[in-house]
C-alpha positions as CSV (number, residue, x, y, z in Angstrom):
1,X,-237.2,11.7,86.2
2,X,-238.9,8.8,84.1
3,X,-236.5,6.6,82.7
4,X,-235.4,7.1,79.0
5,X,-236.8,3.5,77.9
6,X,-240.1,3.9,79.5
7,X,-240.6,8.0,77.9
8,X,-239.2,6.0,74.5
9,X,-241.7,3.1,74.8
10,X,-244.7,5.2,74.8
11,X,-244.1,7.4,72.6
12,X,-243.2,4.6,69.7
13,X,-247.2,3.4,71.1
14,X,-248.6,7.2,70.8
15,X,-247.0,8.1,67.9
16,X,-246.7,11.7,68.8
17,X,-244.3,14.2,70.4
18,X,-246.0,15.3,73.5
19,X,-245.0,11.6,75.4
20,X,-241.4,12.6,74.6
21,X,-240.9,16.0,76.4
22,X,-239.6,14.3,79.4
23,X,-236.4,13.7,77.3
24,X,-235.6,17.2,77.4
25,X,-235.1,16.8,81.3
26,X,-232.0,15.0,80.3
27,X,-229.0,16.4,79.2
28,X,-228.4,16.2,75.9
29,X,-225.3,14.1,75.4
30,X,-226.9,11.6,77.8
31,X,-229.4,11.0,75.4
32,X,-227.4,11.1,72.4
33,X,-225.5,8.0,74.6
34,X,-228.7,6.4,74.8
35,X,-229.1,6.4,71.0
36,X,-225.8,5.3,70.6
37,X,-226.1,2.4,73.1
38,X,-229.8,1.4,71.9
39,X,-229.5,2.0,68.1
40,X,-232.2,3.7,68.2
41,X,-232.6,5.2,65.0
42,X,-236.2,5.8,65.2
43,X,-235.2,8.1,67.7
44,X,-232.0,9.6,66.2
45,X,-233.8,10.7,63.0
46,X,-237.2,12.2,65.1
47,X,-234.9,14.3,67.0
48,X,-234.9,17.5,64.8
49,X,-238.8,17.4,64.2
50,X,-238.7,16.8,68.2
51,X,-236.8,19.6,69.2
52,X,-238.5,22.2,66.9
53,X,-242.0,20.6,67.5
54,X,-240.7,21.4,71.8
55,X,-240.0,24.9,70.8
56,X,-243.5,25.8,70.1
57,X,-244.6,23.8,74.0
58,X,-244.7,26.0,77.0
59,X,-241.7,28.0,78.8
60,X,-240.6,24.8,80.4
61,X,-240.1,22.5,77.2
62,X,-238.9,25.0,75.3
63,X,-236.2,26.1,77.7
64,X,-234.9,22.6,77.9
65,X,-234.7,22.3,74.2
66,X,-233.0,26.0,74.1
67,X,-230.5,24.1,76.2
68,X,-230.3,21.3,73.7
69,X,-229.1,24.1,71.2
70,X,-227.0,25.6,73.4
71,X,-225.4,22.4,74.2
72,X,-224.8,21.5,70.7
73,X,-228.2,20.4,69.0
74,X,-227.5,20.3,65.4
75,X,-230.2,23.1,64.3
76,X,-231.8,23.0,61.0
77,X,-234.1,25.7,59.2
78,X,-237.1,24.4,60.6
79,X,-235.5,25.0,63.9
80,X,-234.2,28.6,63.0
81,X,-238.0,29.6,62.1
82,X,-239.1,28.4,64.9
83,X,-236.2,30.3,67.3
84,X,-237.5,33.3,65.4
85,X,-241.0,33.1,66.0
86,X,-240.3,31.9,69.6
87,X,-237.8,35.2,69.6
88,X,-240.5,37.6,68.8
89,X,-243.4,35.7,71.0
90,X,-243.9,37.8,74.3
91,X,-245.7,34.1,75.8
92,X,-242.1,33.7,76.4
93,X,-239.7,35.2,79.2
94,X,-237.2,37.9,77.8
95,X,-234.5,35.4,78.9
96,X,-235.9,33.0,76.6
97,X,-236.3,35.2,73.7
98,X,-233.0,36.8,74.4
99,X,-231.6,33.3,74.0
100,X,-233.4,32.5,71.1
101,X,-231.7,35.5,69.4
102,X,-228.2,35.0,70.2
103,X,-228.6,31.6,68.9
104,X,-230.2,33.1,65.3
105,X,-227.4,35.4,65.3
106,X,-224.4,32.9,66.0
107,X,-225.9,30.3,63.0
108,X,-226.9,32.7,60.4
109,X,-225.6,30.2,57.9
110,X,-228.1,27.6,58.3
């Protein structure tokens, strides 16, 4: 796995998402240590545009930012659409879509 600094580095030279899927390979909490240690705030606020823009990537991203969710990701609307449309997109493994459902279902208040 590439280290967190070097995947954070070149994304801040990009300027766009794609550099920053290899986050996802870590677990979430580690990364929310990361921010935490690094006051990263660049970082902290991109998340949510991050994680939805990873939905909408191939079956590998987006299983990795299911996990996010499922690991306590803070989901937003933008998020919950696109859980929905990921839900109803046969691209995606049943198991993905499944899981994309159950987490619509359990955060119907967002």
């Amino acid at each position: 796995m590439e280290n967190i600094s070097d995947i954070i580095t070149t994304w801040k030279e990009l300027n766009h998402f794609t550099p920053l899927l290899p986050i996802l390979e870590y677990k979430y909490s580690e990364i929310l240590e990361y921010i935490s240690k690094s006051n990263n705030n660049k970082l902290k606020n991109s998340l949510g545009s991050f994680v939805s823009f990873s939905l909408e990537q191939s079956q590998y991203w987006s299983d990795l930012a299911l996990i996010w969710i499922e690991n306590g990701f803070e989901i937003t609307e933008d998020i919950i659409e696109k859980l929905i449309k990921l839900s109803k997109n046969k691209y995606y493994s049943q198991n993905s879509r499944h899981r994309a459902l159950k987490i619509i279902k359990t955060n119907k208040s967002v």
